[in-house]
C-alpha positions in Angstrom: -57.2 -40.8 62.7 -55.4 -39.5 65.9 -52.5 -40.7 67.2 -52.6 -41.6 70.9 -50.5 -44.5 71.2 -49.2 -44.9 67.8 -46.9 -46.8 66.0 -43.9 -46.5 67.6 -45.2 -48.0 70.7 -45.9 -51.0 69.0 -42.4 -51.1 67.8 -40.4 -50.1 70.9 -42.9 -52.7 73.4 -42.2 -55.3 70.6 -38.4 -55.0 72.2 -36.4 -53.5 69.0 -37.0 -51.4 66.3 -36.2 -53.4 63.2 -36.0 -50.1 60.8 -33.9 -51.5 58.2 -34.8 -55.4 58.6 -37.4 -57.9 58.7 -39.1 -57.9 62.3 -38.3 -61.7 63.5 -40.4 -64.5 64.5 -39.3 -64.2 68.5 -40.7 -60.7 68.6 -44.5 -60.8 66.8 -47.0 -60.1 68.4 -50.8 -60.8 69.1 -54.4 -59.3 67.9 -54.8 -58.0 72.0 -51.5 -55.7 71.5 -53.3 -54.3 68.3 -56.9 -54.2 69.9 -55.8 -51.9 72.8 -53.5 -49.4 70.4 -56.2 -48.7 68.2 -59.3 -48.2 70.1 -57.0 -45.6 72.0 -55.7 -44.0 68.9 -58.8 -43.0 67.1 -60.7 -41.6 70.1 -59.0 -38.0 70.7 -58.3 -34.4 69.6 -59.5 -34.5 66.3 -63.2 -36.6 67.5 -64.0 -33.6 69.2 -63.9 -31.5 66.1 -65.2 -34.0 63.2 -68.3 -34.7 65.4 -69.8 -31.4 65.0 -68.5 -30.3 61.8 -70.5 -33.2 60.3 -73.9 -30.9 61.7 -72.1 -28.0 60.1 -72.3 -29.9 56.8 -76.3 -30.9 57.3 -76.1 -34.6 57.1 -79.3 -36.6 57.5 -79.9 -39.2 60.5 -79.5 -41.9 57.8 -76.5 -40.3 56.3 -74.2 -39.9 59.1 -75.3 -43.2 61.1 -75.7 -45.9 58.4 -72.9 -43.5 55.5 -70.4 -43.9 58.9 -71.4 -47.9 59.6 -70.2 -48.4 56.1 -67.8 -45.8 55.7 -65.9 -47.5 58.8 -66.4 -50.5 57.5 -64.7 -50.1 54.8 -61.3 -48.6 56.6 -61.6 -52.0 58.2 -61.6 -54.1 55.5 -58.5 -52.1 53.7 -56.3 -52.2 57.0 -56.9 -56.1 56.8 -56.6 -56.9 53.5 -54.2 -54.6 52.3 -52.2 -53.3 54.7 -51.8 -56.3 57.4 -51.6 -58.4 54.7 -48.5 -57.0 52.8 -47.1 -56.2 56.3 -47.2 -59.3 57.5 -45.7 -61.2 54.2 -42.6 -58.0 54.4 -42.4 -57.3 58.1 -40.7 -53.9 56.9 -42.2 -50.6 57.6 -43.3 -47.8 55.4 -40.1 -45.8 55.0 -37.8 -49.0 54.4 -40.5 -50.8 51.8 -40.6 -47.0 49.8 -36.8 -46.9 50.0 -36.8 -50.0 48.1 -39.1 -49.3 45.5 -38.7 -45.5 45.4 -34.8 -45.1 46.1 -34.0 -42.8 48.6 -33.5 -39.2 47.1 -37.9 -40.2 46.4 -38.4 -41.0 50.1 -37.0 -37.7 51.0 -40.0 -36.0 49.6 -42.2 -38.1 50.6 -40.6 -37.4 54.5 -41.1 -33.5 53.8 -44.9 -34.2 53.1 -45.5 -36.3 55.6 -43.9 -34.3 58.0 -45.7 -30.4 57.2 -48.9 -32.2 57.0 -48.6 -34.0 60.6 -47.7 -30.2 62.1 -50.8 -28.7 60.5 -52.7 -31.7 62.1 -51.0 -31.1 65.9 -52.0 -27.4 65.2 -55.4 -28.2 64.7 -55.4 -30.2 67.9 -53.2 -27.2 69.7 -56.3 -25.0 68.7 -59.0 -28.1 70.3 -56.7 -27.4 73.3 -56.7 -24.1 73.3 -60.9 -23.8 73.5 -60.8 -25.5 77.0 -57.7 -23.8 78.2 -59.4 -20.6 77.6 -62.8 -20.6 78.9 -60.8 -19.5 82.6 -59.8 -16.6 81.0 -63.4 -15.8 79.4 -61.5 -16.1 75.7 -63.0 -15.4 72.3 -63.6 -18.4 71.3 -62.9 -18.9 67.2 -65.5 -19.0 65.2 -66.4 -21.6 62.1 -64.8 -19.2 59.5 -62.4 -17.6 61.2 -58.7 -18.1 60.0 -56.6 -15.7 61.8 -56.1 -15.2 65.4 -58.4 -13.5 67.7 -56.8 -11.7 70.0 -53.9 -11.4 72.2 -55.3 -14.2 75.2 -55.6 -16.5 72.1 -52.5 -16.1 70.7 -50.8 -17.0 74.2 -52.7 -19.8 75.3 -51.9 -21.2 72.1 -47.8 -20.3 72.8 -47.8 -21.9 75.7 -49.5 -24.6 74.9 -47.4 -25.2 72.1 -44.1 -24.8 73.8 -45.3 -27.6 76.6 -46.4 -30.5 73.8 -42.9 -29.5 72.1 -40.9 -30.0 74.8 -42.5 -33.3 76.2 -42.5 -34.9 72.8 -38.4 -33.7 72.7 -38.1 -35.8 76.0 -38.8 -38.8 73.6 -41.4 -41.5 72.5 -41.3 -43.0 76.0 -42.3 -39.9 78.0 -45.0 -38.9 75.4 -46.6 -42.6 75.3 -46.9 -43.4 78.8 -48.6 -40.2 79.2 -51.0 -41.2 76.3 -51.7 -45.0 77.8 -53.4 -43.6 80.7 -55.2 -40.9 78.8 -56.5 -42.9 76.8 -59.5 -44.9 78.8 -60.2 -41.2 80.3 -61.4 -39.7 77.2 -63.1 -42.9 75.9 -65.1 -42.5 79.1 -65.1 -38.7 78.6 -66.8 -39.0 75.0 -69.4 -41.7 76.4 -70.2 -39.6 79.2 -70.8 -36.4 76.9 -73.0 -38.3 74.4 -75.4 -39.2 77.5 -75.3 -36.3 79.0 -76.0 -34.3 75.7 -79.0 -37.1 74.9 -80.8 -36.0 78.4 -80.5 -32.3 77.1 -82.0 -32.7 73.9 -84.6 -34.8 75.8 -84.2 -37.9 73.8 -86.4 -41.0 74.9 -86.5 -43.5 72.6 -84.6 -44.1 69.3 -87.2 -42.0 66.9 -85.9 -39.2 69.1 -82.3 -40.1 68.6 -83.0 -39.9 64.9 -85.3 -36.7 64.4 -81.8 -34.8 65.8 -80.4 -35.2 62.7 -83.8 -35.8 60.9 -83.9 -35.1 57.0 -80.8 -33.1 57.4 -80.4 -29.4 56.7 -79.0 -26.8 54.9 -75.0 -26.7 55.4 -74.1 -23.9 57.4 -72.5 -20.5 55.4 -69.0 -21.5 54.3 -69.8 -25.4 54.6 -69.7 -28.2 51.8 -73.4 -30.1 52.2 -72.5 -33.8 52.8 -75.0 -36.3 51.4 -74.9 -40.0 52.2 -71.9 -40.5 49.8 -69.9 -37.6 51.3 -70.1 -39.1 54.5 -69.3 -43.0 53.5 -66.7 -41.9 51.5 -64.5 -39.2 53.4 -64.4 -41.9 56.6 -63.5 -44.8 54.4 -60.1 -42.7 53.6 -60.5 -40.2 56.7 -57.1 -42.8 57.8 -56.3 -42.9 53.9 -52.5 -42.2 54.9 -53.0 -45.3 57.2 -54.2 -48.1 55.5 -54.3 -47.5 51.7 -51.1 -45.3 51.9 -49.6 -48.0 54.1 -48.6 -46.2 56.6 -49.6 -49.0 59.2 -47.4 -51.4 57.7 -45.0 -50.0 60.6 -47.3 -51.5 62.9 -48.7 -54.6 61.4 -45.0 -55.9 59.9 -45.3 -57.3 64.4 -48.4 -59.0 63.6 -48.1 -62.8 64.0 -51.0 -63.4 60.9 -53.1 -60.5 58.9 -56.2 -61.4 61.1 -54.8 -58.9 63.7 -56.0 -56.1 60.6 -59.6 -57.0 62.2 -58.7 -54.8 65.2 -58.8 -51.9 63.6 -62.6 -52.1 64.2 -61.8 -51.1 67.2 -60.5 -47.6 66.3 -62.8 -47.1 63.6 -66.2 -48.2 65.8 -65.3 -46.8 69.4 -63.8 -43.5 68.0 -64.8 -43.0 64.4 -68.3 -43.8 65.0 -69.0 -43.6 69.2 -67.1 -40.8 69.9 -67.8 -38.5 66.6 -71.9 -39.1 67.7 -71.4 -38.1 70.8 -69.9 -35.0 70.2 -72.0 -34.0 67.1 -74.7 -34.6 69.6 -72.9 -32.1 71.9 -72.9 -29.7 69.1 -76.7 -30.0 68.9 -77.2 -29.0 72.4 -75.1 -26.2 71.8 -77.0 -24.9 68.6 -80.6 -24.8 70.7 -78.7 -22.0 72.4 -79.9 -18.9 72.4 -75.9 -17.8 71.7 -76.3 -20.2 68.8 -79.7 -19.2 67.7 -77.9 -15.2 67.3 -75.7 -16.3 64.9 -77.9 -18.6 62.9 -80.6 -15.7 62.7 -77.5 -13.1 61.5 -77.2 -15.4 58.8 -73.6 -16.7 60.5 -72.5 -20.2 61.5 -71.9 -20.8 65.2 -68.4 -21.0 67.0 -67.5 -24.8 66.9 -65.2 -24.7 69.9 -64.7 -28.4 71.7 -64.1 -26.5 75.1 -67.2 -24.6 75.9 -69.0 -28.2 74.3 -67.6 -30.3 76.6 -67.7 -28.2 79.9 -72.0 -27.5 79.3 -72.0 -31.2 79.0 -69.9 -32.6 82.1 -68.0 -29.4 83.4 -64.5 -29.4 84.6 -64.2 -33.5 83.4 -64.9 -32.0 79.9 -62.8 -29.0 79.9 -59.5 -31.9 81.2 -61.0 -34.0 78.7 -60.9 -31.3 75.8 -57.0 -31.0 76.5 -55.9 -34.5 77.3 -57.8 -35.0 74.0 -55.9 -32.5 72.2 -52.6 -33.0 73.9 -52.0 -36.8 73.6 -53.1 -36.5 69.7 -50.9 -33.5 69.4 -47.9 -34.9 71.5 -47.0 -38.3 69.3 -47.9 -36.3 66.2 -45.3 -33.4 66.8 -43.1 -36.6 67.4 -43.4 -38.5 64.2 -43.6 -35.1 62.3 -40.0 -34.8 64.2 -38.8 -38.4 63.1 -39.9 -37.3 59.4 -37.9 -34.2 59.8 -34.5 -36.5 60.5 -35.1 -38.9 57.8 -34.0 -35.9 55.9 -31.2 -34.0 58.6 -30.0 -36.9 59.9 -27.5 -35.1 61.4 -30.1 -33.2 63.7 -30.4 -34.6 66.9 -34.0 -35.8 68.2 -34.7 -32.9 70.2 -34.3 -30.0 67.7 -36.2 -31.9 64.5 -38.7 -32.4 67.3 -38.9 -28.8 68.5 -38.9 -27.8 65.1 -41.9 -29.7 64.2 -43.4 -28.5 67.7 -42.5 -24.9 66.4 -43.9 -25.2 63.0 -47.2 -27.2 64.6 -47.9 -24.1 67.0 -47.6 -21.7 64.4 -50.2 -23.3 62.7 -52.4 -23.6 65.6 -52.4 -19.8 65.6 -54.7 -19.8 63.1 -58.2 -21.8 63.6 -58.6 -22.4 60.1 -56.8 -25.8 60.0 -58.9 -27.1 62.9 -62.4 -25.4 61.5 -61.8 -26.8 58.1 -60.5 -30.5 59.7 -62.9 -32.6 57.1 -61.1 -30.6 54.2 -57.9 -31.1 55.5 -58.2 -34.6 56.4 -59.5 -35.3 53.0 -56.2 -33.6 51.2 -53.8 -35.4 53.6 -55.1 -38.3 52.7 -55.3 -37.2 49.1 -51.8 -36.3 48.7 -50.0 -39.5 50.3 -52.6 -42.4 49.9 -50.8 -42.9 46.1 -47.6 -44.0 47.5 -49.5 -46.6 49.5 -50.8 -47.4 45.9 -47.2 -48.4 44.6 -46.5 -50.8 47.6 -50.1 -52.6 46.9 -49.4 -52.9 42.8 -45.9 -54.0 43.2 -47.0 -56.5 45.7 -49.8 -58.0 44.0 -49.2 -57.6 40.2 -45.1 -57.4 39.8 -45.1 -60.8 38.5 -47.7 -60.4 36.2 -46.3 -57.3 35.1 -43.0 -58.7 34.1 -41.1 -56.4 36.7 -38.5 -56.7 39.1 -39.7 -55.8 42.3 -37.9 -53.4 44.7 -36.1 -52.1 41.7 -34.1 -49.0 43.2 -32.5 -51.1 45.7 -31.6 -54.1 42.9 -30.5 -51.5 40.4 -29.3 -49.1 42.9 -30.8 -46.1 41.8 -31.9 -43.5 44.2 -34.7 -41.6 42.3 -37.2 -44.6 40.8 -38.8 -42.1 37.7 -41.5 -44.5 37.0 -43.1 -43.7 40.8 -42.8 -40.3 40.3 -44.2 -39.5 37.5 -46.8 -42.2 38.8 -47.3 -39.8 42.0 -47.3 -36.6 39.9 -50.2 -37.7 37.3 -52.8 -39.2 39.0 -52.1 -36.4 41.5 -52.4 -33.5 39.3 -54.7 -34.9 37.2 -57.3 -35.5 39.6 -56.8 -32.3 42.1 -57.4 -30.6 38.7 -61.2 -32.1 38.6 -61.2 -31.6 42.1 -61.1 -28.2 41.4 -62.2 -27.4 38.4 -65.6 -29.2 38.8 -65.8 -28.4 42.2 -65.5 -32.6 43.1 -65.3 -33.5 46.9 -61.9 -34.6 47.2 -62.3 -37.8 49.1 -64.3 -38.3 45.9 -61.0 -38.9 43.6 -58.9 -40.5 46.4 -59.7 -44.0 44.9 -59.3 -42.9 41.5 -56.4 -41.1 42.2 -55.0 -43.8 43.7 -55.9 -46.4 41.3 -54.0 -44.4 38.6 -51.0 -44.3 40.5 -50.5 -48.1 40.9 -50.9 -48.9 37.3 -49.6 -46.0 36.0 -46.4 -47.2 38.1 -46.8 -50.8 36.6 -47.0 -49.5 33.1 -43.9 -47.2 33.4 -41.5 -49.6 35.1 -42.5 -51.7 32.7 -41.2 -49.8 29.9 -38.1 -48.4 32.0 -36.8 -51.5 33.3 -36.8 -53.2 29.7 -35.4 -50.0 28.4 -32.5 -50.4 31.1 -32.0 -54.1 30.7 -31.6 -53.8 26.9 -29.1 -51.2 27.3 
């Protein structure tokens, strides 16, 4: 789910950007240019946090190692058959194949989401950063249900911070991914080097060992959602939601020379959603032996989960640089894209302010620990909220003929507001975050249906509007 070199690289290595046009032949690109991107991508900021929250939430041995093996699995399969596939029969990316569908009045909404929810996730990674910056300066660290700031030393390190992921992303995508190429190998090696390290602690010898960390499970701590085997499976089949099922990565897969490249994804999903959340949920299990820990847990409270402090008991000073690279090159092309969603709707705005107002709005939110302490939750809305526009591109795709309707209607009939993927959109959404919340269902746990709805939902509607309009 982080962003360490993300899309954009792909498009601006691939010699061009292509926004409004088909990508051409001379400039696709192998499965080796995919492998590299996403193994890099999905071990970061946000590892550092998900790892331990999963312990928050009690999970069984069997729950979080076989629920992730298929939970991963399944991303897999969706970025391959879904989203390489459509992107590699359009070569168009996310924002151009909406525009076409949607109109572009629609796609300005859909910019404004997009764009809020990446700052809150570069916040949560500001506040990652911010737990190895401050152990220096003997900080408060924040604890599991904390939601406001601190204390004043907080509050700065986070400013600062802030202010220097702002004003690198500003300097453009080129500055900010170069940074995050080399980064990249470093905290692979980083979360490998904590998971051994934290397995010598907890005196692990053989694989029985290994397993009775996690055992049966446990209650969740106070504040925390228990996560049983479902939970688990489900929330990281659509942890990248956005990405594959939303389409999102149809900006990167539109260079693919065939869909087969979609099979790299594995590489993301098994080095950094399943690798690198182990090891530092095993890091977390160290920490909660402590007799720090113990206090809490004894007063009835759930311990600080603060990806600083983790890291440095586990490989000192490496951990603490690890903690922020982590942070910073998730945070860094985040603040960017949020940026690039920000212009699709000021055009007018150079690069630099859209960027330092996304950097501006991301820090803000990294003032408060909440959106990093309650990452699953957050995660699972994200996904939530913009996986049912991925939903449109996949129906229209595979059923328009079938459904008797003309595909990318907005741009054939000019319109700029399509009302049949709105009201789409707006139904399955509020429909299902109503059961969400009034039976109290995990989120992740309507994603699917939510996003099901959507696509036939739109079928059904342009249906009826495009006859309607042709007859009159």
């Amino acid at each position: 789910m982080s962003q360490n070199k993300t899309h954009e690289e792909v498009v601006q290595n691939a010699g061009g950007e292509f926004e409004r046009e088909r990508v051409p032949q001379s400039k696709l690109k192998g499965w080796k240019s995919f492998l590299g991107m996403y193994a890099g991508e999905h071990a970061a900021g946000t590892e550092f946090m998900i790892g331990p929250l999963f312990l928050t939430a009690g999970v069984s041995a069997f729950d979080l190692i076989v629920g992730l093996l298929l939970g991963n699995l399944l991303a897999v399969l969706s970025w391959r058959f879904l989203t390489a596939e459509i992107a590699v029969k359009n070569r168009l990316t996310l924002y151009y194949q909406l525009e076409k569908i949607c109109g572009k009045k629609l796609v300005i909404g859909y910019n404004l989401a997009n764009g809020i929810l990446f700052c809150f996730l570069a916040g949560s990674m500001i506040t990652v950063s911010a737990t190895a910056v401050g152990i220096p300066f003997d900080m408060e660290m924040p604890k599991l249900t904390d939601t406001m700031p601190n204390g004043a030393t907080w509050v700065i390190i986070v400013i600062i911070i802030g202010a220097v992921i702002s004003l690198i992303a500003s300097k453009g995508y080129d500055t900010v991914s170069k940074a995050a190429n080399w980064m990249s190998p470093v905290i692979v090696l980083a979360f490998l080097a904590c998971g051994f390290v934290a397995l010598n602690q907890l005196g692990v010898k053989s694989f029985s060992d290994f397993w009775n960390i996690w055992g049966e499970g446990s209650e969740p701590f106070p504040g925390q959602l228990k996560y049983t085997f479902w939970h688990v499976v489900i929330w990281s089949w659509f942890a990248n939601a956005a990405m594959h099922v939303g389409m999102s990565d149809l900006s990167v897969f539109r260079f693919a020379k065939n869909p087969k490249s979609g099979w790299t994804t594995a590489a993301g999903m098994y080095v950094g959603h399943y690798m690198a959340w182990i090891a530092a949920a095993l890091l977390y299990a160290v920490y909660l032996k402590s007799p720090e820990a113990q206090t809490f847990l004894s007063n009835g409270e759930a311990p600080p989960v603060a990806p600083g402090p983790l890291a440095n008991n586990a490989i000192g000073i490496f951990g603490i640089i690890a903690v922020v690279l982590a942070g910073w090159t998730t945070a860094n092309p985040t603040i960017y894209r949020a940026g690039l969603a920000f212009q699709a709707i000021m055009p007018k705005v150079s690069t630099f302010w859209v960027t330092i107002l996304a950097g501006t709005v991301a820090t803000i939110a990294g003032l408060f620990p909440a959106f990093a302490m309650k990452l699953l939750g957050f995660v699972a809305l994200y996904g939530f909220i913009l996986a049912p526009f991925g939903a449109i591109i996949v129906f229209e795709h595979f059923f328009h003929k079938k459904a008797g309707i003309i595909k990318n209607y907005a741009e054939e009939a000019q319109i700029k507001f399509n009302k049949a993927v709105f009201f789409a959109w707006a139904i399955s959404f509020g429909l299902f975050y109503f059961i969400s919340l009034q039976f109290d269902v995990f989120l992740s746990f309507v994603t699917l249906p939510a996003w099901l709805l959507c696509g036939v939902l739109f079928l059904l509607f342009s249906s009826m509007w495009q006859k309607k309009n042709l007859a009159s």
